[in-house]
C-alpha positions in Angstrom: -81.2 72.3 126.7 -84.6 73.4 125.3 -83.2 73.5 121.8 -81.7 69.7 122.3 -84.9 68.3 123.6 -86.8 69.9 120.7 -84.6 68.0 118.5 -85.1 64.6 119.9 -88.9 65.4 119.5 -88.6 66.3 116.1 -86.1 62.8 115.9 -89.1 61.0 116.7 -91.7 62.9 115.2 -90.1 62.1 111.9 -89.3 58.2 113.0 -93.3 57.7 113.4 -94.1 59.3 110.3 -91.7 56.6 108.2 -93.5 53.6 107.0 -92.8 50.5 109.4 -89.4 48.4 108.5 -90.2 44.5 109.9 -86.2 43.7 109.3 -84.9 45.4 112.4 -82.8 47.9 110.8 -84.6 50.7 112.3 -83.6 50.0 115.5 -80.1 51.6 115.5 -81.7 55.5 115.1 -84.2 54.3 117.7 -81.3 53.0 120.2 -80.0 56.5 120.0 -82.3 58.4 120.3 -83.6 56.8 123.6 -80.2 57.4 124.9 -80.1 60.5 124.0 -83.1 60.7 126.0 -81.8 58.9 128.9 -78.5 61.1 128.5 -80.6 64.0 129.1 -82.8 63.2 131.8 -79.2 62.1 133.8 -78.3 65.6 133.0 -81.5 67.2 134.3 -81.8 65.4 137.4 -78.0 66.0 138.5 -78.9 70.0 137.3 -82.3 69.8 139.7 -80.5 68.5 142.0 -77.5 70.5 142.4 -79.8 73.4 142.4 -82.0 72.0 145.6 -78.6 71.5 147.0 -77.9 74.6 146.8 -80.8 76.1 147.1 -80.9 74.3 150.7 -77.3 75.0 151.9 -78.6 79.3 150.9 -81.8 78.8 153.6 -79.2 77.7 156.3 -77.1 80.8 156.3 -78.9 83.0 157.4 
C-alpha cells in the first residue's frame, strides 16, 4: 500500500515538473492518476473500516 501511494506521488511529482501543454492532451495521465487516487482511498476506507468493525465486534466478547 505504502509502496503504491509513493508511486502516485512520484506520478505527480514528475507531472508538475513537465512544462505546461495548453492542447489538453495531458489530461489522459492526469485522469489516471486521480483515479488511482480515488481507487486507493475506496480501498483504505473499506480497510479502516473493516478493522473498526472488527475491532468493535472483539470489545463485545468479553
Amino acid at each position: 500500500m505504502v509502496r503504491i501511494i509513493g508511486k502516485v506521488m512520484h506520478t505527480v511529482r514528475a507531472r508538475l515538473s513537465q512544462p505546461r501543454n495548453e492542447r489538453g492532451e495531458g489530461a489522459v495521465p492526469w485522469l489516471v492518476v486521480l483515479g488511482f487516487g480515488v481507487a486507493i482511498a475506496i480501498f483504505a476506507g473499506d480497510s479502516v473500516m473493516a478493522f473498526a468493525q472488527s475491532l468493535v465486534g472483539q470489545l463485545g466478547g468479553k
